[in-house]
C-alpha positions in Angstrom: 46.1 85.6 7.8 46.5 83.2 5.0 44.9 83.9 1.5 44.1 80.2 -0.4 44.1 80.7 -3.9 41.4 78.6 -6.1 43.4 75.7 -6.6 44.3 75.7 -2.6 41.1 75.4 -1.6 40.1 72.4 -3.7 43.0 70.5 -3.1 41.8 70.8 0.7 38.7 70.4 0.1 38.6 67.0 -2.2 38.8 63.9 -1.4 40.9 61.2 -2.5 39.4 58.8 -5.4 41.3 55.8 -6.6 45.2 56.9 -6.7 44.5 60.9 -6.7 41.4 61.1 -9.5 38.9 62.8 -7.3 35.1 64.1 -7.5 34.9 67.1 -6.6 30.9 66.8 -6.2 28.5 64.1 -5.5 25.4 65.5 -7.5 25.3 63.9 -10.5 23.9 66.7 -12.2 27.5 69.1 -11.8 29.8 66.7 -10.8 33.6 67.8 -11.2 36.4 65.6 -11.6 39.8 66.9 -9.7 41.9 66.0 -13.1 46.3 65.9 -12.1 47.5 68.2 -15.2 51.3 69.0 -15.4 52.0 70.1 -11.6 48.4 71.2 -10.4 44.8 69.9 -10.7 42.2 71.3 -13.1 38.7 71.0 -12.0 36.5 69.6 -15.2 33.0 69.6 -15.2 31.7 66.1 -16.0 29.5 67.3 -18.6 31.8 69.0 -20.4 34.1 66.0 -21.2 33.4 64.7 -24.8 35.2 61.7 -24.8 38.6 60.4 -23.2 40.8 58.3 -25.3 43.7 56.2 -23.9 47.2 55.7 -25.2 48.8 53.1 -22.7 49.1 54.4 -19.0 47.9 58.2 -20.0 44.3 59.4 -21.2 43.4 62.3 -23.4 40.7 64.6 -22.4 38.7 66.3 -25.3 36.5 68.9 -23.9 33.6 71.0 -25.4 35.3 73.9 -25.9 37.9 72.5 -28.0 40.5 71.7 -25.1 42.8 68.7 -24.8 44.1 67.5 -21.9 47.1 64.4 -21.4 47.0 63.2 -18.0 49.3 59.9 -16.8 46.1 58.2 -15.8 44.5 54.4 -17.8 41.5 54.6 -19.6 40.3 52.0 -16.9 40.7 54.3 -14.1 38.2 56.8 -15.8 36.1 53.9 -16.9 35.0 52.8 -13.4 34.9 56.5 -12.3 32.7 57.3 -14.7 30.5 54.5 -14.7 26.5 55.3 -14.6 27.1 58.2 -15.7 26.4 59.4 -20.0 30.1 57.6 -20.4 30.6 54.3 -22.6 33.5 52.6 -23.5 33.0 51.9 -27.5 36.3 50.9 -28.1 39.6 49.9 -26.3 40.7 53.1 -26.5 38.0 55.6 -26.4 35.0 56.6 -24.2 32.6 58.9 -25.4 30.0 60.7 -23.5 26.7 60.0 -25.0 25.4 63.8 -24.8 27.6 64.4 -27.7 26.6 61.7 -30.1 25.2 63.6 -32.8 24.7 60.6 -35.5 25.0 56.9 -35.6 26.2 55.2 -38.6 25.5 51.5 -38.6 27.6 49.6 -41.2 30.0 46.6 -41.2 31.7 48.1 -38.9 30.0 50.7 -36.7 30.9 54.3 -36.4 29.4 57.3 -34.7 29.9 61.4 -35.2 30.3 63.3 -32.2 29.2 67.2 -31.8 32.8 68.3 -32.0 32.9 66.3 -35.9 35.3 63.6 -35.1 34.3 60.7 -36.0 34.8 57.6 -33.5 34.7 53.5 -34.7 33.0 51.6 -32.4 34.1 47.9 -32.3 32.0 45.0 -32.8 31.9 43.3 -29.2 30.9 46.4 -27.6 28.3 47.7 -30.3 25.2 46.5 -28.7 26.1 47.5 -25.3 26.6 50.9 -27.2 23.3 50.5 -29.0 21.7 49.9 -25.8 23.4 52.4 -23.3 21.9 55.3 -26.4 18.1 53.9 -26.6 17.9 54.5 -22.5 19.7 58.2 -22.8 18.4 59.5 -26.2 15.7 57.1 -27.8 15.3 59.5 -30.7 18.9 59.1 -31.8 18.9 55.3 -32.4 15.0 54.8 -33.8 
């Protein structure tokens, strides 16, 4: 008899996703993402992602609980994975997901604080698609 450990039984389990990034779960509500770290996967909840910033062909996973993540992965390959979900791309490098905007500061050049206190530029050809993306998640936050 065989015993499959944790990480086993997703790998059997998953399906492939655009060159190995995998969901894990269709519901949109606890969706996983099957994330390659060092020589395993880590499942990551989706909600628990804060935002993803890319540095050439790897990405950088900041989590909720403080966590940080490199994983050879593009931005862009998140970006259309996550897309229609809380995610938006407010800068070249950076996607944040909007359930941890905490403010919104509008000046020359835009800027927003997220709930772990770092404090992300947003640049000016994608400010209105931000602006709009956060009025249909969280009208409160923007009026």
């Amino acid at each position: 008899m065989k015993i499959m450990t944790s990480e086993s039984f997703f790998d059997a389990l998953s399906l492939p996703f655009h060159k190995t990034v995998e969901k894990n779960s269709p519901s949109a509500n606890n969706q996983k993402l099957l994330i390659p770290f060092f020589d395993r996967k880590r499942t990551v909840a989706v909600d628990e992602i804060v935002r993803l910033e890319g540095s050439g062909n790897y990405t950088n996973f900041y989590l909720k609980d403080g966590t940080k993540m490199l994983v050879s992965r593009t931005l862009k390959e998140y970006e259309t994975l996550l897309d229609g979900q809380a995610f938006v791309r407010v800068h070249k490098s950076c996607i944040v997901n909007l359930g941890f905007v905490r403010k919104f500061f509008v000046k020359k050049e835009g800027e927003l604080e997220l709930a772990d206190g770092q404090q992300v530029k947003i640049s000016r050809r994608r400010a209105q698609m931000f602006v709009d993306r956060i009025r249909e998640f969280s009208p409160a936050l923007v009026s």
